[in-house]
N, C-alpha and C positions, 0 to 999 in steps of 0.2 A: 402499584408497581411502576418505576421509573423507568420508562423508555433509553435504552443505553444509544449511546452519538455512536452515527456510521461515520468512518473515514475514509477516504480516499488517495489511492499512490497512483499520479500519474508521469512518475519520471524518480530514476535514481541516479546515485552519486557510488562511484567505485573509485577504491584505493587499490589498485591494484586486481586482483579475484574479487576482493570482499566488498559488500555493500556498506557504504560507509553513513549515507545520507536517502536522503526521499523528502521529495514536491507533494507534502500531505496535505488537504486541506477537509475541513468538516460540510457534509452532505446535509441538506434539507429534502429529508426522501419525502415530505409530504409532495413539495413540489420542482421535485426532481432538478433538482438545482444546487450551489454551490450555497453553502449556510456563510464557510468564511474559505477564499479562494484558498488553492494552496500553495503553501511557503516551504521553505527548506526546515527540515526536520533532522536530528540527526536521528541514529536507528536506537539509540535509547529511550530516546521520547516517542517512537512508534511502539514501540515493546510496552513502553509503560500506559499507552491508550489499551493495548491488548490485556494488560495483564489488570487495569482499570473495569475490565468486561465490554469495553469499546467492542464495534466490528469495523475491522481496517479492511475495502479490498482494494484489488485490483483496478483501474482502468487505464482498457486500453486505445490510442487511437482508431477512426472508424473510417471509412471510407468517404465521409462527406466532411470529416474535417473535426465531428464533433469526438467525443468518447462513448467505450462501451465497457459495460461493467464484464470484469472476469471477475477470476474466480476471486477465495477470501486469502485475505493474508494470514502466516503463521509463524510463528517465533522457531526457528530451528540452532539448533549448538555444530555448532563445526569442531571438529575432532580436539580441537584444543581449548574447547571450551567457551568459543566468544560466540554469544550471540550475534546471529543473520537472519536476515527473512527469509520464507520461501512459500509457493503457493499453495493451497492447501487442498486445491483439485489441480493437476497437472493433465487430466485427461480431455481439457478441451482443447489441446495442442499449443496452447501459451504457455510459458515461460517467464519470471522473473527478468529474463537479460532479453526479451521482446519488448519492453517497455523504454522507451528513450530517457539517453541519459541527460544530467543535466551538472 
């Protein structure tokens, strides 16, 4: 079985309300480090690592300057239909719009 690529969002791009873009880049979780830094993503090509079987999360800045993993990211429909992200555990008190934008 094929190990599926983790991703990582550490900053997003808003048009207005909606998330338009994401600073995604691919994790080497063996050694907890960046595989390939991350770049501007729009939110298609993040949907389409999820919908790939990717795991995209969260991270968020830390206190010493480094990151810290939150929760996973999830594909949600906003009432008219267009695809957004959103998190897919909201109960450790982050938020989506706690991450800096870019």
């Amino acid at each position: 079985m094929t190990e599926k690529a983790v991703y990582g969002i550490t900053a997003l791009r808003y048009a207005g309300h909606q998330v338009v873009g994401a600073m995604m880049g691919l994790i080497d979780r063996k050694r907890s480090r960046w595989d390939l830094r991350p770049t501007p993503a729009r939110i298609v090509e993040v949907v389409d690592r999820m919908v790939e079987g990717d795991t995209v999360i969260s991270l968020f800045p830390d206190e010493q300057g480094g990151l810290r993993a939150g929760p996973e990211v999830k594909v949600d429909l906003l009432p008219e239909g267009t695809e957004t992200l959103a998190l897919d555990d909201d109960a450790r008190g982050r938020s989506l719009k706690d991450l800096p934008r870019f």
